[in-house]
N, C-alpha and C positions, 0 to 999 in steps of 0.2 A: 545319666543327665535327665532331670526334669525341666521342664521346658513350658511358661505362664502362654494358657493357652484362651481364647476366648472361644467363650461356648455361648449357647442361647438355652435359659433352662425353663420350665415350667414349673411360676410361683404357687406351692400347689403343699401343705400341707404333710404329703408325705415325702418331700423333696426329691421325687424324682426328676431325672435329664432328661430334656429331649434335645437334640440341638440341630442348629444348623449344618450342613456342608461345609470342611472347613479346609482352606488350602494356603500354601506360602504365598509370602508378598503379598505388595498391596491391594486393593478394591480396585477391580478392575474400571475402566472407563467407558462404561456403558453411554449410549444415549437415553435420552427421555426425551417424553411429547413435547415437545417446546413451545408449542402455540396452548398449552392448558389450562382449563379453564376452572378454576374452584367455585363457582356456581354451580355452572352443568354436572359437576361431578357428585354435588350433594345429595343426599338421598339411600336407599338401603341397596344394599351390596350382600351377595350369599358369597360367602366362600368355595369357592367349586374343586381347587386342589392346592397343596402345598408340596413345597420340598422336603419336606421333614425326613429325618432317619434318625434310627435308636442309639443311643449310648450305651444306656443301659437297657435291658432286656422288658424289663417294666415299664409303662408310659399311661398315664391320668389318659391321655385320648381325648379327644372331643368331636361331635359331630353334631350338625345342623349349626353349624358355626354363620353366624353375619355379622356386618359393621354397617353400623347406620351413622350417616355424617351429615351435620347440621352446623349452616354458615353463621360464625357471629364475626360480623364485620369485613373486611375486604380482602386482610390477607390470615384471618382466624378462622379453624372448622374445628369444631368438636364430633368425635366419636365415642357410640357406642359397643362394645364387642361382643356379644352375646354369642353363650354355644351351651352344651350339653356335657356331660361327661359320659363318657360313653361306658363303663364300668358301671354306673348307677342312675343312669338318666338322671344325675342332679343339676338341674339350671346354677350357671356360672355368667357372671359380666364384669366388665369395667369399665372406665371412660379417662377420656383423656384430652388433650387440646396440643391440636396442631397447629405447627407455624406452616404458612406458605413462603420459604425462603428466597426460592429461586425458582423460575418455568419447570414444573413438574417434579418439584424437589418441597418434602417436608421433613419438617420434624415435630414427632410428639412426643410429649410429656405426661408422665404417670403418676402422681404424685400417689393414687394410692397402692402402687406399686414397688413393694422396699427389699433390699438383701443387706441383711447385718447394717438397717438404718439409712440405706443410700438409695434415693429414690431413681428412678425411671426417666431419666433427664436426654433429652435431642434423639430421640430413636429415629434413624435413620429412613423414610418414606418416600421412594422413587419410584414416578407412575410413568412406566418405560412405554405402554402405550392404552390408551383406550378411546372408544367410540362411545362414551359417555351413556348409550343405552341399551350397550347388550356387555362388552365384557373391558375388563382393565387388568393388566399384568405389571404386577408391582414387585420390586425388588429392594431388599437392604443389605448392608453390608460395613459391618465394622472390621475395626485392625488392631491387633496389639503385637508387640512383642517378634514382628513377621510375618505374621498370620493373617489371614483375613478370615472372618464367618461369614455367606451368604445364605441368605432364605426368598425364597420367589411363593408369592401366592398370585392365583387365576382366581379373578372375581367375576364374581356376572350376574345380572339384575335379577336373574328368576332361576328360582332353583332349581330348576332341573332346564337349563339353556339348551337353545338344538344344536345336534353337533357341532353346523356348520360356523356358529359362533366359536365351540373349544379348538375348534380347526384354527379360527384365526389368531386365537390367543396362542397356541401353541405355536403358531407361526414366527409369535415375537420371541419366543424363549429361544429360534433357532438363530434367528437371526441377530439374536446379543449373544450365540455361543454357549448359552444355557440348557444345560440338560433336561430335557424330557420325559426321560426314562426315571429318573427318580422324583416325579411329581408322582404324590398321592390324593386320588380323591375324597375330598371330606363327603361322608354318610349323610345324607337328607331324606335318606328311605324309611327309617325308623323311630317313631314314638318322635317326633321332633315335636315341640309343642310351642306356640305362639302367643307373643304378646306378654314377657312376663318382667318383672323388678326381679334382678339376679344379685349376686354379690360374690365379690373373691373369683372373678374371671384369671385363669392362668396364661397370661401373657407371657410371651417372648421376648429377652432380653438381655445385654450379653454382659458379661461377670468375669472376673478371673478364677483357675484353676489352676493347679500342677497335675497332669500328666506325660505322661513318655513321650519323649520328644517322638514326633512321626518321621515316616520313611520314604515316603511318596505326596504327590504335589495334590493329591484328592485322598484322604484318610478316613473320612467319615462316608 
């Protein structure tokens, strides 16, 4: 039995996967900051770790990854993605626009974002908590077929934060139940270079597949 599974791939030329975490049933019922503020929140963000894990043995990578977010209007913010690839130090970006839906709840849009024509439409963007000037713990999560994909990124205003900030960011991954142990930190130690017009940034995004039905309620 093959079994339509949602992955999160990186749109990326030599079509490698990388995906999210993926398990049975639905997205779980997390809380988010409820009092949030899309003002305070705008401004540049370094990525400091994700959840990622491999599918496939091969992965594009990326390091010195940021998002830069800029208000237009009351409940609209556009961002910028910019990162590196880490196989060739080649600068990569995108942008996109977000809705502010609900308290700490968005979705963006990618429109130059496509798989076989289908663009990049409500990605799911839940800021589970932050202190607007040191770190933010964001979480997504789609569903298909049974399944759900989750990804968590730790953001944080300066790239290289003091611990006692990834202390408290980690604190929220505990207390939604979120594993800690399979966050990775994104690289900011090497050739990262500033200030650039990128293009063809590989974003995350989730897609249909057939693989083998899984075994256990955490498979990736």
């Amino acid at each position: 039995m093959y079994s339509s599974v949602v992955l999160t791939v990186i749109a990326m030329s030599i079509g490698v996967i990388n995906c999210q975490t993926l398990h049975f049933g639905q997205c779980p019922n997390l809380d988010v900051k409820p009092d949030f503020d899309l003002t305070k929140y705008a401004g540049k963000w370094y990525e400091y770790s994700k959840n990622r894990r491999y599918w496939i043995i091969m992965d594009s990578g990326l390091k010195c990854a940021s998002e830069t977010y800029t208000l237009e209007g009351d409940d609209t913010i556009l961002v910028l993605n910019e990162g590196q690839r880490i196989i060739n130090n080649r600068p990569v970006s995108i942008k996109a626009v977000g809705k502010h839906v609900a308290p700490g709840k968005l979705l963006f849009n990618f429109d130059d974002v496509t798989l076989h024509g289908t663009r990049a439409q409500d990605v799911p963007y839940w800021i589970l908590d932050t202190d607007y000037e040191n770190y933010s713990v964001v979480w997504s999560c789609s569903e298909n077929s049974g399944l759900n994909a989750q990804i968590v990124w730790v953001l944080t205003r300066e790239m290289n934060p003091d611990p006692s900030v990834v202390r408290t960011a980690m604190d929220v991954l505990s207390r939604n139940g979120l594993g800690r142990t399979s966050m990775v930190q994104t690289n900011h130690r090497s050739n990262c270079r500033a200030n650039h017009r990128f293009s063809s940034y590989p974003f995350y995004f989730p897609i249909l597949i057939d693989m083998p039905s899984p075994s256990s309620n955490e498979f990736i």
